[in-house]
N, C-alpha and C positions, 0 to 999 in steps of 0.2 A: 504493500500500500504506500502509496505516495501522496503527500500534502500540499499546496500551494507553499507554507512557509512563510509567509507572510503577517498574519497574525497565529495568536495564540490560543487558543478556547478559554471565555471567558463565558460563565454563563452569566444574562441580564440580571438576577436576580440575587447576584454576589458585586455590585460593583458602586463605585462612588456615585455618594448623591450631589446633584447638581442642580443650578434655576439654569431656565432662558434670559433673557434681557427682561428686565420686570416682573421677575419672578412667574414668567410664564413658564409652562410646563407639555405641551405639545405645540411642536416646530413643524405647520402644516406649508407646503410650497409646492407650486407647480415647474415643473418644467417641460417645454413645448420645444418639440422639435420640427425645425425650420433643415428639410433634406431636398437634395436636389441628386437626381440619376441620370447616367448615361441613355442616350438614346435608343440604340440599337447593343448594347452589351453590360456588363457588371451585373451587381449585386440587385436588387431591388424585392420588394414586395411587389404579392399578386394579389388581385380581384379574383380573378378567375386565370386558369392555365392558360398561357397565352400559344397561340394555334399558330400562329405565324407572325416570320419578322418582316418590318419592324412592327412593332406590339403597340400599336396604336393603344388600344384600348386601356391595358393598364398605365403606359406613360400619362396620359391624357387625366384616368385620374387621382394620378401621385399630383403631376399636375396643376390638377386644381386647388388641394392644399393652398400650395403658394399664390395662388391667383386670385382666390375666393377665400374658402377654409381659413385662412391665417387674421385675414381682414376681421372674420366674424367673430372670432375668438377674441380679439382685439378687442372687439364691441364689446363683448360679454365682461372681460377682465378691466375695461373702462367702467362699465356702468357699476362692477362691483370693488371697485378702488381697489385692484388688486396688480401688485407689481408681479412678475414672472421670471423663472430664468430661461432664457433664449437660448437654447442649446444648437446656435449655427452652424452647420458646413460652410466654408471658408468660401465655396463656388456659390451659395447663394450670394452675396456680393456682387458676381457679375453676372450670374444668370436672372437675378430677381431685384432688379433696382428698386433702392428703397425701403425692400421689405425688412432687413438687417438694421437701417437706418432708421424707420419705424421702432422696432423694437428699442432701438438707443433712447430714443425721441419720447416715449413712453417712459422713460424709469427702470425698464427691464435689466437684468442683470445680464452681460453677455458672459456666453462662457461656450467654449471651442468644442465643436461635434465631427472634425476631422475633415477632410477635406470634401468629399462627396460623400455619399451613404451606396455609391454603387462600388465601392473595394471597402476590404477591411483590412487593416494594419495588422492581423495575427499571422498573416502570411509574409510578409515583407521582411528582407531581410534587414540588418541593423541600419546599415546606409539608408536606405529606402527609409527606413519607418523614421529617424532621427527627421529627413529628409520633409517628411509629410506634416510631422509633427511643427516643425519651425515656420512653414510654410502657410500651416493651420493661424499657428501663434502669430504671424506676421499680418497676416490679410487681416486677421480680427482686429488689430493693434489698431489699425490706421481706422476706425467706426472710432478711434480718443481713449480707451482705455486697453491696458493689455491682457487678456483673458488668464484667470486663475485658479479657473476650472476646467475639468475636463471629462467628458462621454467620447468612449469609443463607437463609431460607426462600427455596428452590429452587437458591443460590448465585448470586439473583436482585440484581444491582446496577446503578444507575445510573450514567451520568458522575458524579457528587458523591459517592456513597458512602462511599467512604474518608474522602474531607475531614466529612461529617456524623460519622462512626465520631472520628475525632480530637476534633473540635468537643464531644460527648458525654461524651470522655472512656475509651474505645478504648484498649488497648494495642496489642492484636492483632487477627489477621483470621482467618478459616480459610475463607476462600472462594477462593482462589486454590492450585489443586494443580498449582502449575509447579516444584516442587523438592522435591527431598529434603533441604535445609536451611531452617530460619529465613533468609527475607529482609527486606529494606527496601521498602515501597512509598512511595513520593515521594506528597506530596499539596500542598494548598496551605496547609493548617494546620500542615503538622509532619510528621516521618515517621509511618509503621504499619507492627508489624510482621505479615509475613505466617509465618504458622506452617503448615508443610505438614498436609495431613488426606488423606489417597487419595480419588481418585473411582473408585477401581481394586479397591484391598482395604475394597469399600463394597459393602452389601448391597442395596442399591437398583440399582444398576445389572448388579450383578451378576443377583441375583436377579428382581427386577420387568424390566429392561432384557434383559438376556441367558440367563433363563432356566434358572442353574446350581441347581444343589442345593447345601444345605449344607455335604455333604461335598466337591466340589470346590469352594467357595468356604473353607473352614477349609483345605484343601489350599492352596492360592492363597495362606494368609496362609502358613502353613508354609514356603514356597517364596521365598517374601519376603521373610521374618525370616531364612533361612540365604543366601539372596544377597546383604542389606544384612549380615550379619555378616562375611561374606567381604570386603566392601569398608569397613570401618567402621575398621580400623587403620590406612587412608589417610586417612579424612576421619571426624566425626562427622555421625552419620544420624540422620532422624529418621522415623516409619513412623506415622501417626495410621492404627486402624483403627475405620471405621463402620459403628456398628449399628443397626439399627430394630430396638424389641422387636415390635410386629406380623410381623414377617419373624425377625430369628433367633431371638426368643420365643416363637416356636411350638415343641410338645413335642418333635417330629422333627427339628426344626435345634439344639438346645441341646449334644445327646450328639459331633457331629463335631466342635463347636466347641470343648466342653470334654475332648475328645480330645484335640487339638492346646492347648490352655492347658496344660493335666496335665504335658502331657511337656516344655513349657518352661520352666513354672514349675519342674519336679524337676531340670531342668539347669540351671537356677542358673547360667549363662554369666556371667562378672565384668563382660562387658561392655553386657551390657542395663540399661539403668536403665527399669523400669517407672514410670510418670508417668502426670502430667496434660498437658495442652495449657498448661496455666496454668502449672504449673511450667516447661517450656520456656520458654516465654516471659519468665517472671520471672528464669530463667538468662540467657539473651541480653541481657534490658536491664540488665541489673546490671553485665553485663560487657561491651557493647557489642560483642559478637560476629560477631552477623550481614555477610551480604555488603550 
């Protein structure tokens, strides 16, 4: 048996207690991802099996996301005064004017989704992926801040990832969904930390993978946010939830979703601190928190 090596086992229910920023105690954040794919090759999600190239039908509604989907999601986290983190591919910049700059423009937090979502970095050799990675970091720079997060396109990583992710200049990870708290991953440059994101209260897997509809997928988050509250005056939690505007930016997944926002925002719980991923993580290394 072999282990990642990385962290330690630590179970939640042996470990230091901590607040959020004003004594808050669940760290609820979105993070939306803004992907752009090859035309005629790479990686990508399907609608349906595509019969012939080139694959109109699923490019057209990845797509939309960016065209539509992203705008309306906008709408939604406008009307709910809610900041987001922007997890961009570095090729949205010049396939999608604007929409990167949107995100800025809003408050949103940016933070580096690798260069397309149609390759993954787990294949790449060290050159290559150092390569991708600076390139990722560079393009997001010039939108005025220099990204300090990071999601792998596909949560695709090599043996070295972490150590390039430090190397770059990396706070944090969000490829790793092994906890409901900010941990430590050991590397050989320096820690990193890992910041939970669900692969659970994720619309990908939900929706593309298992085939749920909106409404039980906004059900799902519902159900999540009142179990992590029930347990959150033991321990501080933290609940990243992800979005694709192609999937819950379409017009029939917006309404369950901002069902379930509506009625958490109006409960006002003293104990939710709605966030960034950034923020999280700027609280933990500030105060050296994490396990």
């Amino acid at each position: 048996m072999t282990t990642p090596g990385r962290y330690p086992y630590r179970p939640i229910v042996n470990r230091p207690d901590y607040h959020w920023p004003d004594g808050k105690r669940l760290a609820l954040y979105f993070g939306i991802n803004y992907e752009v794919f090859d035309w005629k090759g790479g990686l990508a999600p399907e609608l349906a099996p595509a019969k012939t190239q080139p694959d109109v039908m699923n490019h057209a509604w990845r797509d939309y996301g960016n065209r539509v989907g992203a705008w309306r999601l906008h709408d939604l986290f406008d009307r709910l005064d809610l900041r987001t983190t922007a997890l961009l591919n570095a090729a949205v910049l010049q396939r999608c004017p604007g929409l990167a700059e949107a995100c800025r423009d809003r408050g949103d937090e940016i933070a580096a989704h690798g260069r397309t979502n149609a390759e993954a970095q787990g294949d790449m050799g060290e050159a290559a992926e150092r390569a991708a990675i600076r390139e990722t970091t560079d393009a997001l720079a010039a939108l005025g801040t220099r990204p300090t997060g990071w999601l792998g396109p596909w949560i695709s990583e090599s043996e070295r990832t972490p150590e390039l992710l430090v190397e770059a200049g990396y706070r944090y990870t969000l490829d790793w969904a092994h906890d409901d708290q900010p941990t430590w991953l050991s590397t050989a440059n320096g820690r990193l930390l890992s910041v939970p994101y669900s692969q659970e209260i994720n619309d990908i897997p939900q929706i593309v993978g298992r085939h749920r509809e909106a409404e039980e997928f906004a059900a799902m988050l519902d159900a999540a946010v009142t179990q992590l509250l029930g347990e959150c005056d033991r321990r501080p939690l933290v609940l990243g939830v992800a979005l694709h505007p192609y999937l819950m930016g379409q017009a029939h997944r917006v309404p369950p979703l901002a069902r379930v926002l509506d009625r958490l925002r109006q409960a006002d719980d003293p104990r939710v601190w709605w966030t960034t991923a950034g923020a999280v993580a700027h609280h933990v290394l500030a105060n050296d928190l994490a396990a």
